[in-house]
ZAMARGU-4260 file (C-alpha; in steps of 0.2 Angstrom, whole numbers, plus 5000, padded with zeros to 4 digits):
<rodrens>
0) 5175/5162/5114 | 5182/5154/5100 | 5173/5137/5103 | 5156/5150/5100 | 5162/5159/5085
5) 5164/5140/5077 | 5147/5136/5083 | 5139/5155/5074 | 5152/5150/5060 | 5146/5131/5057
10) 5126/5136/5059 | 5127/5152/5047 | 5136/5142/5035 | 5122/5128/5037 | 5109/5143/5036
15) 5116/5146/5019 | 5117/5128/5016 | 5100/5122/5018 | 5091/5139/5007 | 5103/5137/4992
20) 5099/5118/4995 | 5080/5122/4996 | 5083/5136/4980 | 5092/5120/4972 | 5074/5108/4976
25) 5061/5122/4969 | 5070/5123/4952 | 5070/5105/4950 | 5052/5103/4955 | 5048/5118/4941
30) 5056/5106/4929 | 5046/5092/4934 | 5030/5100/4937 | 5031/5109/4919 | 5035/5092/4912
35) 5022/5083/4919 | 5009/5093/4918 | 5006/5106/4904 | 4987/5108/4902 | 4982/5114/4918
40) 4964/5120/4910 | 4949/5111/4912 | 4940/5107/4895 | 4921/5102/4890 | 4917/5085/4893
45) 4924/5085/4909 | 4921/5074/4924 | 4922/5079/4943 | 4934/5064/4949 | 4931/5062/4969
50) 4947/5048/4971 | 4939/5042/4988 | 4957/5037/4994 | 4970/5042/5010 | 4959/5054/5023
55) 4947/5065/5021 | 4953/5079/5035 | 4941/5094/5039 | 4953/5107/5032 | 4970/5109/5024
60) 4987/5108/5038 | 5001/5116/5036 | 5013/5103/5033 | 5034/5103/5036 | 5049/5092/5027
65) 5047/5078/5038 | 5026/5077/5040 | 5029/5074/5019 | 5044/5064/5021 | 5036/5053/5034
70) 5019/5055/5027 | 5012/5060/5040 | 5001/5074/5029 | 4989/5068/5015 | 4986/5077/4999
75) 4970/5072/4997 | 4957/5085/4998 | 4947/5093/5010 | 4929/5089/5016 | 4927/5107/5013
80) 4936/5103/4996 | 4923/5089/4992 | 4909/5100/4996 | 4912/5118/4985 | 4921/5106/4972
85) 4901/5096/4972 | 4892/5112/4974 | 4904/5123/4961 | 4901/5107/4948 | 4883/5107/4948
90) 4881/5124/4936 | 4897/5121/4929 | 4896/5117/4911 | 4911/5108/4908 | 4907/5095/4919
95) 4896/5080/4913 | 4897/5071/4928 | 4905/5064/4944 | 4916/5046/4947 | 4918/5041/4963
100) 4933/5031/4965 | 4930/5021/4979 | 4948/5016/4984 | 4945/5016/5004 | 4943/5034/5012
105) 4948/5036/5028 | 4934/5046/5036 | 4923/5047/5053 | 4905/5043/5050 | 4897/5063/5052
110) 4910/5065/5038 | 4902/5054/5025 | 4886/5057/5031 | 4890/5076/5026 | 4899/5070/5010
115) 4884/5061/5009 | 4873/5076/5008 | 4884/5084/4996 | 4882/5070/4985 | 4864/5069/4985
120) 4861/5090/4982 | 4874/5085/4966 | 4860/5074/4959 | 4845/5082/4963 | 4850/5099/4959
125) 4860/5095/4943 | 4848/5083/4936 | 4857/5085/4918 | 4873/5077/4925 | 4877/5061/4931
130) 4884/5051/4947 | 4893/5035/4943 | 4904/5026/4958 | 4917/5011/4954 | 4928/5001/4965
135) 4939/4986/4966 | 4929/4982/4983 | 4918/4990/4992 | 4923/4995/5010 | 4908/4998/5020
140) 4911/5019/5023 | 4914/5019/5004 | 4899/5010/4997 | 4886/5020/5009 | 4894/5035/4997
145) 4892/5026/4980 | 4874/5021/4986 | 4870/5038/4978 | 4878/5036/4962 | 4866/5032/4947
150) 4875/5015/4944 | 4887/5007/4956 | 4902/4998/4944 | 4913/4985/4953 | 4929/4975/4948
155) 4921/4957/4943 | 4936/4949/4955 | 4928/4960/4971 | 4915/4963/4983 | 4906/4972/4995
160) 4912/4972/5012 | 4893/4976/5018 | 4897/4970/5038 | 4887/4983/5051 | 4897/4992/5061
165) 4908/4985/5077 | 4918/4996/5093 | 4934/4989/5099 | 4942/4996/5112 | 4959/4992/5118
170) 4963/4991/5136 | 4982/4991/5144 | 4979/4986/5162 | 4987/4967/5158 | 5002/4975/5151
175) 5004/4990/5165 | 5000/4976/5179 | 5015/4966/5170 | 5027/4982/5170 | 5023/4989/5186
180) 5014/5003/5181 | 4995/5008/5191 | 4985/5022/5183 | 4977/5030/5200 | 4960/5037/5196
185) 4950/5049/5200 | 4932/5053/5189 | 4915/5059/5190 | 4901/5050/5179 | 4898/5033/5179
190) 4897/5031/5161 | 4914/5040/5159 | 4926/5025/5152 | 4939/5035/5146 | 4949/5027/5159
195) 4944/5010/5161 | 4956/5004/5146 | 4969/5006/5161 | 4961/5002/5175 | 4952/4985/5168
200) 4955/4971/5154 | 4938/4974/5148 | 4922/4985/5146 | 4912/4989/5164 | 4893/4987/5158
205) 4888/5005/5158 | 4903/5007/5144 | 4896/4992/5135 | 4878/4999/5138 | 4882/5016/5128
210) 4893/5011/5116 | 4880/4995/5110 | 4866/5009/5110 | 4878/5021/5097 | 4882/5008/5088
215) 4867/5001/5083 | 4860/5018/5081 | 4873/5022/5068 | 4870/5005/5059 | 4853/5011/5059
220) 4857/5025/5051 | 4868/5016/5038 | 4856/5002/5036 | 4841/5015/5031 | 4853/5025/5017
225) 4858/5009/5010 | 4840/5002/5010 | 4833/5019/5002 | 4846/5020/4988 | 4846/5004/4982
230) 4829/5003/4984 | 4830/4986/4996 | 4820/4984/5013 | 4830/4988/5028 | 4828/4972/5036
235) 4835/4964/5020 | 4851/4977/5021 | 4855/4969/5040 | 4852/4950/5033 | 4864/4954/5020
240) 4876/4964/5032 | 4875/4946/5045 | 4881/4934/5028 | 4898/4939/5029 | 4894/4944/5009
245) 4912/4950/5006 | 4918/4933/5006 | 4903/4925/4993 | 4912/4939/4979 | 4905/4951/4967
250) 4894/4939/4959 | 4882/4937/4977 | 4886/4957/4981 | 4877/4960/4961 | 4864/4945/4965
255) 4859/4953/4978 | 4856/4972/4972 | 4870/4980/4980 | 4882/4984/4962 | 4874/4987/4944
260) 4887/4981/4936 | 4902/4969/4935 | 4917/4977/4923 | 4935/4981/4926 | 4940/4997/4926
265) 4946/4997/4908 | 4930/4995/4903 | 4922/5007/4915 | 4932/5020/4906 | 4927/5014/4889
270) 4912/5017/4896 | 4914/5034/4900 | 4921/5039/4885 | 4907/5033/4875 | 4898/5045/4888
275) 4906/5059/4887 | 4912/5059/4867 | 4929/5057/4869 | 4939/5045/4857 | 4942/5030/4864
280) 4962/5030/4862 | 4963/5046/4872 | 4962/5051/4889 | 4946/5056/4899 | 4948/5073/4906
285) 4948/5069/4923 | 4946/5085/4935 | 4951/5083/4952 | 4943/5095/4966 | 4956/5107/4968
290) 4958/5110/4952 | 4939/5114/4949 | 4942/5126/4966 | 4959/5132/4957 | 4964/5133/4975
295) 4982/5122/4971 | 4989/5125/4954 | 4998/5117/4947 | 5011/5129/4939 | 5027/5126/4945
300) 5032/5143/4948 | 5021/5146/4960 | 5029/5135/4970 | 5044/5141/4968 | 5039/5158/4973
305) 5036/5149/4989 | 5049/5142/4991 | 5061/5157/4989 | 5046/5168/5001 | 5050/5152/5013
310) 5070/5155/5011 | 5068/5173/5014 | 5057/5175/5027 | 5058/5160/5038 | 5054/5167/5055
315) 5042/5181/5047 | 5025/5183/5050 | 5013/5194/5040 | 5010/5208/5049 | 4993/5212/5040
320) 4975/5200/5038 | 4966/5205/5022 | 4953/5215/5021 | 4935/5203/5017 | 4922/5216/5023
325) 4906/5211/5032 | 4905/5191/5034 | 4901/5176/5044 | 4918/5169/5053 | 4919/5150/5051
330) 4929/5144/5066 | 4937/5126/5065 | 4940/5119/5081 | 4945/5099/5078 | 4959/5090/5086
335) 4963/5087/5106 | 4962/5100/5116 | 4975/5106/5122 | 4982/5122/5134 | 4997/5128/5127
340) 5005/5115/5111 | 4997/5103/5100 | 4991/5103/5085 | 4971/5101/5088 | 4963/5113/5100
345) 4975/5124/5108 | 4968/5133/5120 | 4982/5150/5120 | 4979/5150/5103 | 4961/5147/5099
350) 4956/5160/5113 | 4964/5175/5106 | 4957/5169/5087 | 4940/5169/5095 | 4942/5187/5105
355) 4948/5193/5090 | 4932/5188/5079 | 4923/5196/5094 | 4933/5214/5092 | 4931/5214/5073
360) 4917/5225/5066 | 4917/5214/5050 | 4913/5201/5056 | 4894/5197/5059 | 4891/5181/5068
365) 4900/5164/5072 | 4899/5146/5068 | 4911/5134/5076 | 4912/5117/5068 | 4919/5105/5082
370) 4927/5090/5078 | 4935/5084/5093 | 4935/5068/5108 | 4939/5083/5120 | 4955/5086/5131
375) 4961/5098/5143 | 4948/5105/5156 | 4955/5122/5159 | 4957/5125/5140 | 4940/5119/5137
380) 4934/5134/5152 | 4947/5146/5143 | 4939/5143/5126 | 4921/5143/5133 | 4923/5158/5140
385) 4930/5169/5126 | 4915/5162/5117 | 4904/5170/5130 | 4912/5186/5126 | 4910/5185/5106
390) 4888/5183/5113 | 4891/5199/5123 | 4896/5209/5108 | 4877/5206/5101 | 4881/5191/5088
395) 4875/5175/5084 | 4883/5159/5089 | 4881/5144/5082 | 4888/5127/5083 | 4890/5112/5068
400) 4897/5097/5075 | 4906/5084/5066 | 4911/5066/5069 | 4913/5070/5087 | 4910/5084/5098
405) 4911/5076/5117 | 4919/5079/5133 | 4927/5097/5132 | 4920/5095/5114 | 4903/5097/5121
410) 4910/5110/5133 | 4914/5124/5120 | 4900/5119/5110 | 4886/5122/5123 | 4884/5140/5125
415) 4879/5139/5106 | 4861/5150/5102 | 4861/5133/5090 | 4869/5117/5089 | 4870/5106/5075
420) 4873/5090/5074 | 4874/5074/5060 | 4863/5059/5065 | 4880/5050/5068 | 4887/5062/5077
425) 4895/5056/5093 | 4894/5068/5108 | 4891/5073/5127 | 4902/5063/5136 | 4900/5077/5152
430) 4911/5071/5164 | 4928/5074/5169 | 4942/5064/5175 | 4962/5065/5180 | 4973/5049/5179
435) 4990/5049/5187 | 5002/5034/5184 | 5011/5025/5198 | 5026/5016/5192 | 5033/5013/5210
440) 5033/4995/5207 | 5043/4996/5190 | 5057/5008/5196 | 5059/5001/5212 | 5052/4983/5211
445) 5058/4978/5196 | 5072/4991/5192 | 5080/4993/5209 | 5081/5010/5210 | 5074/5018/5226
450) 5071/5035/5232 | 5074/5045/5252 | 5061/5060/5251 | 5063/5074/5264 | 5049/5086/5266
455) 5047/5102/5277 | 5029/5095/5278 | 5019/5081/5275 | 5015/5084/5255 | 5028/5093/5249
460) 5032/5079/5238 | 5020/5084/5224 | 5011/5067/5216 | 5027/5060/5203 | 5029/5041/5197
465) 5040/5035/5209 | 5027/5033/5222 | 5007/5034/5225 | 4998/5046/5229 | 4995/5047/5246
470) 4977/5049/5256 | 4975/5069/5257 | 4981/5070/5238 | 4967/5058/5231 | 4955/5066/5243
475) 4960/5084/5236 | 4961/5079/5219 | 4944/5068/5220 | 4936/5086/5225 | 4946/5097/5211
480) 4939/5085/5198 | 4920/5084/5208 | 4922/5106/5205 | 4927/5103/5187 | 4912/5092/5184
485) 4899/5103/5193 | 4905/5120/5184 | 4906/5108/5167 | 4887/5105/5170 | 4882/5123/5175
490) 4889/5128/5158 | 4880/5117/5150 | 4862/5119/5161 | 4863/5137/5156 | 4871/5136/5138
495) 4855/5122/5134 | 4842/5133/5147 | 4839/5116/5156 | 4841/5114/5175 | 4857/5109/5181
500) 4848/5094/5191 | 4842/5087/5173 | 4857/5089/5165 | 4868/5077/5176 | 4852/5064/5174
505) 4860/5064/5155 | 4878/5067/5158 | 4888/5057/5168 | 4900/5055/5155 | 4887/5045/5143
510) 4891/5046/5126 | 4874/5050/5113 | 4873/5050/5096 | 4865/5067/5085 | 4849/5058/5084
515) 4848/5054/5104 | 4856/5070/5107 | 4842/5081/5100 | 4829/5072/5107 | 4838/5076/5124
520) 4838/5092/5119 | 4860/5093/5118 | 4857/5097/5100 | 4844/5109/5092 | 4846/5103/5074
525) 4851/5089/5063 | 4859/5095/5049 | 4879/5098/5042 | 4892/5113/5041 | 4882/5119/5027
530) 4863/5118/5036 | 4872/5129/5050 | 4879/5141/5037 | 4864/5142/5028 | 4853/5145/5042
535) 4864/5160/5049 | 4862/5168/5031 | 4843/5168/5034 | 4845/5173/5053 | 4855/5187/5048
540) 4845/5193/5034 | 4859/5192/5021 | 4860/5175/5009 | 4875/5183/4998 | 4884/5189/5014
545) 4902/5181/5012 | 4909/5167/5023 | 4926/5166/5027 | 4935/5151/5035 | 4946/5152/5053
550) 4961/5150/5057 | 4968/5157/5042 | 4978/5146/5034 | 4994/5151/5025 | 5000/5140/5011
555) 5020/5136/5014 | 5032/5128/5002 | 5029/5109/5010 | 5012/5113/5012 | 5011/5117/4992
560) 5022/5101/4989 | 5010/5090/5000 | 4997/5095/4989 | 5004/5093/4974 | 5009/5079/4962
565) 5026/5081/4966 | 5022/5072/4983 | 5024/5052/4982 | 5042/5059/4973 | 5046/5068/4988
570) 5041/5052/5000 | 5050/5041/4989 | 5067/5050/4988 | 5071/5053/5008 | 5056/5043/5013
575) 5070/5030/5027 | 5067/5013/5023 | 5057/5004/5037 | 5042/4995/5038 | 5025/5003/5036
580) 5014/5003/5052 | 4994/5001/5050 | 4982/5014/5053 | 4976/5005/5068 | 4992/5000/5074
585) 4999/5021/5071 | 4982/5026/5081 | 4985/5016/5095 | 5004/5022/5097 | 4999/5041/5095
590) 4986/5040/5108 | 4995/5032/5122 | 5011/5044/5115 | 4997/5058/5119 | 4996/5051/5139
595) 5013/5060/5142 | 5007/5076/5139 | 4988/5077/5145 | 4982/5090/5158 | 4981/5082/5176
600) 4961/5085/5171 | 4952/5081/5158 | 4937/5082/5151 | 4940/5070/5136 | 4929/5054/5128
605) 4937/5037/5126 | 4946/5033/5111 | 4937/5020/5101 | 4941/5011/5086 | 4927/5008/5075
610) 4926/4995/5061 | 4919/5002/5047
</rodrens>
């Protein structure tokens, strides 16, 4: 008893602790904020700065203390940001024109095809204002966006890195073989390679097969905008890509046509004053996107304000949505899917979100943006289904896929009246697979340890690591997976009014890119977020009718910190001091930290790593 009351004791007093502690931290960030930043207004002669740094995510996360600590959340903005920020811009009179700082943007290709886009309705819609990119280097994602500027500056020391585009995919077989560890199998679909990376040291040739064929139609894709912008012949674009041209410098990348001009960036901005009228001892009035959207202010107080809300009301969740009257429900769904945690696709959570859409009167039609590899099975049924009930309530459906949209990405996605796609879209992958390791040889071989299993019946033993599984539960499993992968292609025969005969011709978990998939008739359209929106409006009758974006996110305190410029001095204070991983190196551990918790089935497309 008194053990407890020390225990309620110590964790109130913590309680306390920790919200004067987080009280403490608010006020100190009001008096850096307030000092660092005093003109929050945006003044003539402005220029739209699009710092092409960190990752560019679909949509703003919620972020907690340790995701900004540990930097696990960027504060960069939004693709969505990009996009209103590009399309706000245009008729804004403030803003002269658009720098894109070209600093090596983490993005998938759909999304810089779609930033793309953006960047191109800037210029030929606002034919007054002006699109200028500069870099140190060209990285190859970054330079198919400045290929749409008006000039492309470049440091003189730098270069394009202009290479094509290369898959690596890493396989684990050698290492499992030398712990002890087998991943037993079982799969439909003979182009489904999710699982080979554990079951082989290298790709089988149907998996070399389709991943050449995307690759080279996303080069193709790359190659043409290139060739087009710069006004060069597409074959030239691929002899220049085959030079290695990043290594022959700035003078070969400028020889060649790719950059305009060689400056540092002091003289760019000299430049730009000159541009712009502003004197050349003061600063240019730089306006990032957010700030244009006035969606993150920087006023300090605000902040604050959240973080005492945050103090208050930890645990509490708001009890009422607001009101937004008749509107078309944006619905992201990016991420693994999962059934029950996560932080993609959650399928306990997603389905409620989409029956809720369903039951409100105020809500006139869908569209789903997809971003996602694919994941659990069941969820991806569960999700599917609640879909399928939004159509029965009478309203229109439609589907924008982004970078990927395979496996059980393709599996929501298919009972779409219209699916949209970007040309370098990667998607179907219909197949379904279940992996279940076997580490018999590591705990017993190797470690010694050794198990006596006592059954009332021959598999009572459900299938663990300690031992294989035995005949009858490959057998049954095989089928489970064999029943997965039929009801996975009758969803999509009747979602895609194809028979299901003719769509396992074109599934078998085979990866297609937009292009490939619209000819196959998996696609309707070729087009981004935006194309989809736009042609709901017109479906619907109703080009002013509001759109409002799903889940709803709620801004917290950290999330507000993230965001803000107070960020890096966060990270830098209780940042631990240990060595920085990579971003391929990170992307490797997460994934296989991901095998722990996967469904026994999944309907999922092989992780690659492209070189961009």
């Amino acid at each position: 008893m008194l053990k407890r009351f020390f225990i309620s004791l110590l964790g109130t007093v913590a309680g306390i602790w920790i919200s004067f502690m987080l009280i403490i931290f608010g006020g100190l960030m009001i008096a850096g904020l307030a000092g660092s930043d005093g003109d929050t207004g945006i003044r003539n002669h402005s220029i739209l700065y699009l710092d092409l740094s960190g990752m560019i995510e679909e949509r703003q996360q919620n972020a907690s203390f340790a995701d900004v600590v540990q930097g696990n959340i960027s504060n960069s903005p939004t693709l969505r940001e990009y996009i209103e920020a590009l399309d706000k811009a245009k008729d804004d009179d403030r803003i002269e024109g658009v720098v894109l700082n070209c600093a090596g943007a983490g993005m998938g290709f759909a999304t810089c095809e779609e930033l793309l886009e953006a960047l191109s309705a800037f210029r030929e819609e606002a034919s007054d204002k002006w699109v200028y990119a500069y870099s140190d280097g060209y990285e190859q994602g970054d330079y198919l966006l400045a290929t749409v500027a008006d000039k492309i500056f470049m440091n003189p020391l730098g270069g394009v890195n202009l290479h094509g585009i290369a898959s690596q995919i890493p396989f684990f077989k050698g290492l499992m073989d030398k712990v002890g560890v087998r991943m037993q199998i079982v799969k439909v679909g003979s182009f489904k390679s999710a699982v080979e990376p554990f079951i082989l040291t290298s790709a089988s040739e149907p998996s070399r097969l389709q991943t050449q064929t995307y690759v080279d139609s996303i080069w193709s894709f790359m190659r043409d905008v290139v060739a087009a912008n710069r006004g060069l012949e597409p074959e030239r674009v691929t002899a220049l890509a085959s030079e290695f041209l990043v290594a022959r410098g700035a003078n070969a990348a400028l020889e060649a046509g790719l950059v305009d001009s060689l400056v540092y960036f002091r003289g760019f901005e000299d430049y730009l004053r000159e541009l712009t009228g502003i004197e050349r001892d003061d600063d240019l009035r730089y306006v990032s996107p957010t700030k244009l959207l006035g969606e993150v202010s920087a006023d300090a107080a605000k902040i604050f304000e959240a973080a005492m809300a945050q103090s208050r009301n930890a645990d509490k969740k708001k009890a009422d949505k607001p009101a937004h009257g008749e509107h078309i429900a944006v619905l992201y769904a990016t991420g693994d899917i999962t059934d029950n945690d996560g932080n993609g696709i959650v399928g306990s959570q997603m389905v409620p979100e989409i029956v809720a859409l369903a039951d409100d009167d105020d809500v006139r039609a869908l569209v789903m943006r997809v971003n996602s590899g694919g994941g659990s099975a069941f969820a991806s049924e569960q999700i599917w289904e609640a879909l399928e009930y939004f159509k029965s309530k009478g309203k229109r459906f439609y589907v924008s896929m982004g970078d990927y949209a395979a496996s059980g990405g393709y599996y929501i996605s298919c009972g779409a009246d219209l699916i949209f796609a970007d040309a370098t879209t990667l998607t179907g992958s219909i197949g379904v697979f279940g992996m279940f390791p076997d580490a018999s040889q590591l705990i017993t071989g190797k470690l010694g340890v050794n198990f006596t299993t006592i059954e009332s019946n021959s598999n009572a033993m459900p299938p663990s690591l300690v031992s294989p599984l035995t005949a009858e539960q490959a057998s049954a499993l095989q089928e489970s997976v064999e029943a997965t992968y039929d009801l996975f292609t009758k969803r999509v025969a009747a979602g895609r009014n194809m028979p299901q005969d003719e769509v396992k011709k074109i599934a078998e978990g085979r990866v297609w890119v937009g292009t490939s998939a619209l000819q196959l008739g998996l696609v309707d359209r070729l087009g981004s977020l935006e194309t989809a929106i736009a042609k709901m409006k017109d479906e619907l009758g109703d080009t002013h009718i509001s759109v409002v974006f799903y889940p709803e996110a709620e801004e917290d305190f950290w999330t507000m910190v993230a965001r803000s410029g107070a960020l890096e001095d966060v990270r830098t204070a209780f940042a631990p001091a240990t060595p920085a991983l990579d971003a391929e190196t990170l992307e490797l551990l997460e994934y296989v930290a991901r095998l722990r918790t996967l469904a026994p089935v999944q309907a999922r497309m092989e992780p690659v790593i492209f070189e961009k």
